[in-house]
C-alpha positions as CSV (number, residue, x, y, z in Angstrom):
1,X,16.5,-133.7,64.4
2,X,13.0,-134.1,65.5
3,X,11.3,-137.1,66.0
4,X,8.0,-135.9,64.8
5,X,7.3,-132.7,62.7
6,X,3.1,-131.5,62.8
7,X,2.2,-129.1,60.4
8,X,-0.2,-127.1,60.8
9,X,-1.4,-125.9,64.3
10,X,-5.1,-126.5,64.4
11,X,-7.1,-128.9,66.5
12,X,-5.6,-132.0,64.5
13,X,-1.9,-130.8,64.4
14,X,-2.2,-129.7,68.1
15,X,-3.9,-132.8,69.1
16,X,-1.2,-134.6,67.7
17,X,1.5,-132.6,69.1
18,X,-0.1,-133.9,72.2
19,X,-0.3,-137.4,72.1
20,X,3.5,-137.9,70.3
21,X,4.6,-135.6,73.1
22,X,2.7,-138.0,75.5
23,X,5.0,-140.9,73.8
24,X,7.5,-139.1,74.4
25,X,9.1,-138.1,70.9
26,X,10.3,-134.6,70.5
27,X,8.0,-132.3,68.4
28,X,7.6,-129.4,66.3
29,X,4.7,-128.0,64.9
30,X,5.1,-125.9,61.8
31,X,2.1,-123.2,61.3
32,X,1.5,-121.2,58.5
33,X,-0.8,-118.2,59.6
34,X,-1.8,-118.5,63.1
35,X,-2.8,-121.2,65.8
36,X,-5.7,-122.7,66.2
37,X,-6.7,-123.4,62.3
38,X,-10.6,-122.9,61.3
39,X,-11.8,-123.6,65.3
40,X,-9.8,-120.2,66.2
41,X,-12.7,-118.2,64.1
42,X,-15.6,-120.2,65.5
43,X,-17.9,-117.7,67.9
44,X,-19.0,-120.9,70.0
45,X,-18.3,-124.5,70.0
46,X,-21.1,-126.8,71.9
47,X,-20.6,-130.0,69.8
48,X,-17.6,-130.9,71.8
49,X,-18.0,-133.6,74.0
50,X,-18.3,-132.9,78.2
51,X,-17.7,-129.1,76.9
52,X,-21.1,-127.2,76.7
53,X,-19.8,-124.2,75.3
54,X,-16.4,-122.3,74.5
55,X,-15.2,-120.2,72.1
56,X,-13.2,-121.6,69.1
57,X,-10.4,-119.1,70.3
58,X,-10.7,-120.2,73.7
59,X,-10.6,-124.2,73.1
60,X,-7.5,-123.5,70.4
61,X,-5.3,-121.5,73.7
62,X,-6.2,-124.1,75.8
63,X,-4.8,-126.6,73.1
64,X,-1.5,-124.6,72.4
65,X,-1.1,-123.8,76.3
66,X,-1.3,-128.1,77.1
67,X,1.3,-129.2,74.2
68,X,3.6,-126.0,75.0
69,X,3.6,-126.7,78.9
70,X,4.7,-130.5,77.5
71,X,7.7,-129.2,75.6
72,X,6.5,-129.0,72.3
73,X,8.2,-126.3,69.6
74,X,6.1,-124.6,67.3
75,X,7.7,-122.3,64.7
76,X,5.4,-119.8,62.6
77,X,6.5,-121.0,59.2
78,X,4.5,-122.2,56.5
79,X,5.9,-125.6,54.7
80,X,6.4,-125.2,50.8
81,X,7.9,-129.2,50.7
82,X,8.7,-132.7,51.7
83,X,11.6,-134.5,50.7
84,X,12.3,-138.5,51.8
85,X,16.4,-138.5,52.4
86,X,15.8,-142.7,53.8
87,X,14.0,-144.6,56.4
88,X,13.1,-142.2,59.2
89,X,14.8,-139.2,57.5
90,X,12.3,-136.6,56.0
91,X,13.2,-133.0,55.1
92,X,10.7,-130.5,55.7
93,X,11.5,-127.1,53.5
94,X,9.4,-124.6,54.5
95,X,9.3,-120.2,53.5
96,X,12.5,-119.3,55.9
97,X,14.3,-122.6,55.9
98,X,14.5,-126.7,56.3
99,X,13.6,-128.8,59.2
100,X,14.6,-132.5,59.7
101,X,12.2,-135.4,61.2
102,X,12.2,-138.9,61.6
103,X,8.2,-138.9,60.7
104,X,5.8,-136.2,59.4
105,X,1.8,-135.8,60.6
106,X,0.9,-133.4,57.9
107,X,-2.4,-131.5,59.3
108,X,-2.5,-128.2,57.2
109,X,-6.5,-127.5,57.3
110,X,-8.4,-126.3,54.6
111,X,-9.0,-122.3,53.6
112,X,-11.5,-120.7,52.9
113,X,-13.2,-120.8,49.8
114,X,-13.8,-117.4,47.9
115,X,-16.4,-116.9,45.9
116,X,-16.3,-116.2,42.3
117,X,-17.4,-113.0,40.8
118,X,-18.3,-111.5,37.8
119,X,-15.3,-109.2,37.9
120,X,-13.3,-110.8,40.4
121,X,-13.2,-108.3,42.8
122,X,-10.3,-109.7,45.1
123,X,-9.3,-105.8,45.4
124,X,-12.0,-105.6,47.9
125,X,-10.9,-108.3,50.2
126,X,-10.5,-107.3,53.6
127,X,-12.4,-103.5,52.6
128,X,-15.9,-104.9,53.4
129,X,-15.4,-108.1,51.5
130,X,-14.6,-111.0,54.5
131,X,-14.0,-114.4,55.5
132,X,-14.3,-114.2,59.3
133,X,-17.3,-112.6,60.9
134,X,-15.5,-113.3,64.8
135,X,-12.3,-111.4,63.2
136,X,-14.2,-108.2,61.0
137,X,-17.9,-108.3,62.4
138,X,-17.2,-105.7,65.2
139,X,-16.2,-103.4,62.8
140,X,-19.4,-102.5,61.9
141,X,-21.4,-102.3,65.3
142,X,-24.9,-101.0,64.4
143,X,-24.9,-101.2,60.9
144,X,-26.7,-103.4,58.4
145,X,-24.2,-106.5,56.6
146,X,-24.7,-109.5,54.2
147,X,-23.9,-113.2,54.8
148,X,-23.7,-115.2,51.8
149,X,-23.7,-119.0,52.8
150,X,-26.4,-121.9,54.0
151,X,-24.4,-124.0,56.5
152,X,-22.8,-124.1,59.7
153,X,-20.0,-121.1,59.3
154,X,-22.9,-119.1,57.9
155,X,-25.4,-119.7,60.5
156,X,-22.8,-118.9,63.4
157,X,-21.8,-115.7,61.5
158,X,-25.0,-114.3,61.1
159,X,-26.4,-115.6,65.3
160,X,-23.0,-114.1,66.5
161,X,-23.8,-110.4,63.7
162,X,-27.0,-110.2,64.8
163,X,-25.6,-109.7,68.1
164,X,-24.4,-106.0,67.4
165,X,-25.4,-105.3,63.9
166,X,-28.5,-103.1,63.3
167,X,-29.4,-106.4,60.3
168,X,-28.4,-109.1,59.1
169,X,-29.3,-110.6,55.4
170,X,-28.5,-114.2,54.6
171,X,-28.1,-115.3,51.0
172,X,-28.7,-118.7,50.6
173,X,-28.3,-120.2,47.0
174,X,-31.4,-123.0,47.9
175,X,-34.4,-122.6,49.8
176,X,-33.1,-124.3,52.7
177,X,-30.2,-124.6,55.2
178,X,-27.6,-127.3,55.4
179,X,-26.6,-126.9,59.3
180,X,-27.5,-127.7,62.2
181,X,-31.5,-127.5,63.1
182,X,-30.6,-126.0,66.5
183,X,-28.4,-123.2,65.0
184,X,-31.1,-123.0,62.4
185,X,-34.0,-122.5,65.1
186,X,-32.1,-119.7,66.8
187,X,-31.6,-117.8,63.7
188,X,-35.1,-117.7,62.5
189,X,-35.8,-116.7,66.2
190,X,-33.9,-113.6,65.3
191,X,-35.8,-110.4,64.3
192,X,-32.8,-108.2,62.8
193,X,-32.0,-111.4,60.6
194,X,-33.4,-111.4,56.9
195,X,-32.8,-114.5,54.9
196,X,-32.7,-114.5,51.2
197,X,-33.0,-117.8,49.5
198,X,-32.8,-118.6,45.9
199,X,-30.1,-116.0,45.4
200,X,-26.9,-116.2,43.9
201,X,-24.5,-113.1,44.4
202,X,-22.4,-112.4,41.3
203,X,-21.0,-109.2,42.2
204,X,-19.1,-107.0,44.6
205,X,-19.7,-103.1,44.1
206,X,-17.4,-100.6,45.0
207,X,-14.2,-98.0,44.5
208,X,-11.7,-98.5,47.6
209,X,-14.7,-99.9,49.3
210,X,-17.4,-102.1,49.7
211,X,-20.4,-100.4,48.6
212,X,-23.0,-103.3,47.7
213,X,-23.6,-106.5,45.9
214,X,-25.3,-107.7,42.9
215,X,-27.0,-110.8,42.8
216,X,-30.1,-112.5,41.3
217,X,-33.4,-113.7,42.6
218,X,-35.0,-117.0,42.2
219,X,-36.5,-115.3,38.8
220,X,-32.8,-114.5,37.6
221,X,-33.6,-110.9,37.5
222,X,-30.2,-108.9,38.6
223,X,-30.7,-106.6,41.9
224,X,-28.8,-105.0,44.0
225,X,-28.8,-104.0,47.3
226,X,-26.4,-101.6,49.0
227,X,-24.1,-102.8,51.7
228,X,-21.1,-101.9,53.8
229,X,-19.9,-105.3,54.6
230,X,-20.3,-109.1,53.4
231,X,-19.2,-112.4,54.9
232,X,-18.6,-115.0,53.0
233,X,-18.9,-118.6,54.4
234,X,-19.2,-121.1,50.8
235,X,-17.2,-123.7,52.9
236,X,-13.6,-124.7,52.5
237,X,-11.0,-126.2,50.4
238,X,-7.7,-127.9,50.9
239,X,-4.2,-126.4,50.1
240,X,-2.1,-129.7,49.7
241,X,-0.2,-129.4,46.7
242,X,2.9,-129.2,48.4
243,X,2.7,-132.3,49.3
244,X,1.7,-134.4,46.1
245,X,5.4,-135.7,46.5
246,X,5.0,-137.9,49.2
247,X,1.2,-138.1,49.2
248,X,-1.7,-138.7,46.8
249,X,-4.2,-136.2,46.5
250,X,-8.0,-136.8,44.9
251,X,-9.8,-135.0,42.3
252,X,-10.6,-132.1,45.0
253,X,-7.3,-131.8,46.4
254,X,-7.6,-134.3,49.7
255,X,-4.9,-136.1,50.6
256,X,-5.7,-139.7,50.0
257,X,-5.5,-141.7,53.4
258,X,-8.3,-144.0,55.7
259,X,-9.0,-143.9,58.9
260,X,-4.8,-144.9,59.5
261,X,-4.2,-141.4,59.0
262,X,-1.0,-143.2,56.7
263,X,-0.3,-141.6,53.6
264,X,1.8,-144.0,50.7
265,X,5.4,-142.8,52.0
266,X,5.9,-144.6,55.7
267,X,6.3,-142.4,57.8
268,X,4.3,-139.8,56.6
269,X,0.8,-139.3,58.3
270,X,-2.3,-137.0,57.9
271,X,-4.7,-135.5,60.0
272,X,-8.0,-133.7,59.6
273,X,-9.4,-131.5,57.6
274,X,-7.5,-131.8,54.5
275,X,-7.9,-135.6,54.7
276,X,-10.0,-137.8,52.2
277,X,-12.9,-138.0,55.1
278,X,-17.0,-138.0,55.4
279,X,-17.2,-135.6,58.1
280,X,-15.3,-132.8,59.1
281,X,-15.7,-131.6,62.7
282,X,-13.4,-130.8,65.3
283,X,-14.0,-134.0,67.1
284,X,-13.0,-135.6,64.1
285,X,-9.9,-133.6,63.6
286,X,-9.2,-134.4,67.3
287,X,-9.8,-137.9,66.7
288,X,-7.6,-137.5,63.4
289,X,-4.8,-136.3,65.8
290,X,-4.8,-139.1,67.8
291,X,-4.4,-142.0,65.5
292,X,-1.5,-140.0,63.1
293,X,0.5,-139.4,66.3
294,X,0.6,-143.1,67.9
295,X,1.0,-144.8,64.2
296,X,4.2,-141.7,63.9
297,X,5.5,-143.4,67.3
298,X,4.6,-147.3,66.3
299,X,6.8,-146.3,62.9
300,X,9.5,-145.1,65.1
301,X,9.4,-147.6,67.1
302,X,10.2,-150.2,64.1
303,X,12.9,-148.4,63.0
């Protein structure tokens, strides 16, 4: 039995692996997909305190390498459950099987949101239809692509396309951005970048493939424009129901839980992203982290 069972293996589940390892409990970290949770796909992070700049993929090794080096198990398994046996006795049922804990940090994330179409094109995921410009963009080296989205994700995806793409087109659905002003500044810096506010796409074209996208101006006539690839960055959204047993969850799917990090069952803690919060940003997932792991150990402890 493990004293502490993390799921989800992104900044908040890792930084939590980390401080209940540094208590000295005996962890395992459940992940669903792969390591390093929304901070993996980031281009650059420079928000991170005493860090200037690193790569999401970079920071999220340097994560797993430190709780791995401290002894910490991580299993690539995604959790379908929760069960409450008694005091300090939690079953964890997950795809391939059942883990037991004496406490639970449950740090799952948030996915990607997709956007909705007219004809619900989800055929065309992953065929010039993506959610990750770090993981598809160099795909299509020289060549012209869309980026639907007006925040943070969205900026960073179109600075880090504009790199090796011959243009980039932004469709905003407002006149404005929502990120940072310094990401903001760089991108209207950037000559190969077109930005199209006041648009809303409501269609992916294509047989097989991506061919273009439909969408309508701030007049609401329909155009179209012919395109091998789109990146969609509309935000996120959290994936908790699996967890309702043990934990409440608000109207948009959060789990319910203050800055504690305690859910309603003892012994069952949450951490970042898919916590009810204000802001999410890795320093607050970090931070997250950090205060589920030592309220895991203090419940432990007063077993």
């Amino acid at each position: 039995m493990y004293d502490i069972i993390v799921i989800g293996g992104g900044a908040a589940g890792m930084t939590a692996a980390l401080y209940a390892l540094r208590n000295g409990k005996k962890v395992l970290v459940l992940e669903g997909e792969s390591l390093g949770g929304q901070i993996a796909t980031s281009p650059r992070l420079e928000n991170f305190p005493s860090v200037k700049s690193i790569s999401g993929e970079e920071f999220a090794d340097n994560l797993f390498e430190q709780i791995t080096d401290l002894g910490a198990e991580v299993e690539i398994d995604r959790a379908t459950g929760i069960e409450k046996r008694g005091e300090g006795d939690f079953a964890v049922r997950t795809e391939f099987g059942e883990y037991a804990g004496r406490s639970v940090i449950i740090a799952a994330g948030v996915k990607h949101k997709h956007l909705k179409t007219r004809h619900g094109r989800e055929d065309l995921e992953g065929k010039g239809v993506y959610y990750c410009a770090v993981c598809d963009g160099p795909f299509y080296k020289g060549k012209e692509v869309a980026v639907i989205g007006d925040a943070n994700t969205a900026l960073q995806y179109a600075l880090l396309l504009s790199g090796y793409c011959k243009k980039v087109y932004v469709y905003t659905l407002f006149d404005k951005f929502f990120g940072d002003a310094s990401l903001v500044k760089a991108l209207r810096a950037k000559e190969n970048v077109e930005v199209r506010p006041n648009t809303s796409v409501v269609d992916f074209i294509g047989e097989g493939a991506l061919e273009g996208i439909e969408y309508t101006d701030k007049d609401g006539n329909l155009c179209r424009q012919d395109i091998p690839a789109v990146f969609v960055a509309i935000g996120q959204e959290p994936d908790n129901a699996a967890f309702a047993s043990v934990a409440d969850l608000d109207a948009a799917g959060y789990i319910a839980a203050d800055e504690s990090c305690k859910t309603r069952t003892p012994g069952v803690f949450v951490a970042g992203d898919c916590r009810t919060k204000a802001v999410r940003q890795v320093s607050t997932a970090v931070s997250d982290g950090a205060i589920a792991a030592t309220n895991a150990s203090l419940y432990l402890e007063s077993l």
